[in-house]
C-alpha positions as CSV (number, residue, x, y, z in Angstrom):
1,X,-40.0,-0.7,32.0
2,X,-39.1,-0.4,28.1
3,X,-35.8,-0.4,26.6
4,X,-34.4,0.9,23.3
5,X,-32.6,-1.0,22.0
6,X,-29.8,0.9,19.8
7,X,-27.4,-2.4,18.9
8,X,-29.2,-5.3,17.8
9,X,-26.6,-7.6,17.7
10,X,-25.1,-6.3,21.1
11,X,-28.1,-5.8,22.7
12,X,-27.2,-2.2,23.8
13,X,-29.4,0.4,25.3
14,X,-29.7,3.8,25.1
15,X,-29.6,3.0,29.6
16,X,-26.4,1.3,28.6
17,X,-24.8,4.0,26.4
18,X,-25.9,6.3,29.1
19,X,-24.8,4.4,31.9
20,X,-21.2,4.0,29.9
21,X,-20.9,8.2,29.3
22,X,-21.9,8.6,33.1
23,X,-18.9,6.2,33.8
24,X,-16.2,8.3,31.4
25,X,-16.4,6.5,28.4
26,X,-17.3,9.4,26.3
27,X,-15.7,8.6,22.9
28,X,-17.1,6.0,20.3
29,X,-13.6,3.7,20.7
30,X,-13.9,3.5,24.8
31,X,-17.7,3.0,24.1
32,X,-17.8,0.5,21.7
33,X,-15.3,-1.5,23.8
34,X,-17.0,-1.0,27.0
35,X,-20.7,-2.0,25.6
36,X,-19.7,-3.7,23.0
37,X,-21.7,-1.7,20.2
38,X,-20.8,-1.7,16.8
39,X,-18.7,-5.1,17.2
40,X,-21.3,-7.4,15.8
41,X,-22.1,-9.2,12.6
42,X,-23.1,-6.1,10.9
43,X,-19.9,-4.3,12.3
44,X,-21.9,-1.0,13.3
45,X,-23.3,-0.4,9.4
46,X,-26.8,-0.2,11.7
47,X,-26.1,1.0,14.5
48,X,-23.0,3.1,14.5
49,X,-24.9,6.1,13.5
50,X,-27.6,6.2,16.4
51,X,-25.1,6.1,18.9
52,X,-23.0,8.3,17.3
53,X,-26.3,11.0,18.2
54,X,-27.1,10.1,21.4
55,X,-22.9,10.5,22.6
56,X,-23.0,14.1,21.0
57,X,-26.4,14.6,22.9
58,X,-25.1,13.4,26.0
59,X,-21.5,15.1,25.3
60,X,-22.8,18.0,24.7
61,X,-20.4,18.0,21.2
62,X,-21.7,18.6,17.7
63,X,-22.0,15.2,15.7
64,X,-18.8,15.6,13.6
65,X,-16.4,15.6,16.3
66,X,-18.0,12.2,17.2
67,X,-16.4,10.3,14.7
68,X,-17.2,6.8,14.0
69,X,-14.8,4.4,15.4
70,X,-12.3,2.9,13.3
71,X,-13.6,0.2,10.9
72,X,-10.9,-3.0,10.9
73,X,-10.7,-6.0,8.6
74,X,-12.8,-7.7,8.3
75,X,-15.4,-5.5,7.4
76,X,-17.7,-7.9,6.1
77,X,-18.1,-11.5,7.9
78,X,-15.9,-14.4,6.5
79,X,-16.4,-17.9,6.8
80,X,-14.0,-19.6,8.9
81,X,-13.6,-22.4,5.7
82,X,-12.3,-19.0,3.7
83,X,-10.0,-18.3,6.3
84,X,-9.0,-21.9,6.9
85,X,-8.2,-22.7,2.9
86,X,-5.0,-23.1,1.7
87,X,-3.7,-22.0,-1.5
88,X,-2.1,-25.1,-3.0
89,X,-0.1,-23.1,-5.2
């Protein structure tokens, strides 16, 4: 059996996205945290907009009242050495 995969850095499936709807978790922010799409490296810039189609399809809800979930900082990766710097003045 083949899988699509629709988060690479997750790993998530379409059977996982549809297995997570089936369960109730039928908005992006219940989804995301439930599968765990959209909260890798790349923060859902790939992803986020595949799911975003198959939730309306499986919702049964036009595309723009599936909104993307809510981005938070960081948005882009930082180095833990950034983070762990001190400003010396």
């Amino acid at each position: 059996m083949s899988k699509t995969i629709l988060c690479l850095c997750r790993d998530v499936t379409v059977q996982d996205v549809r297995r997570a709807v089936a369960e109730g978790y039928d908005d992006m922010e219940t989804l995301k945290r439930f599968t765990g799409a959209c909260t890798g490296p790349c923060q859902g810039k790939t992803c986020v907009d595949g799911i975003r189609q198959l939730l309306a399809d499986l919702t049964g809800r036009p595309l723009d009242e599936v909104p993307a979930p809510p981005r938070r900082p960081p948005v882009t990766p930082v180095r833990l050495g950034t983070l762990a710097a001190r400003d010396e003045d």
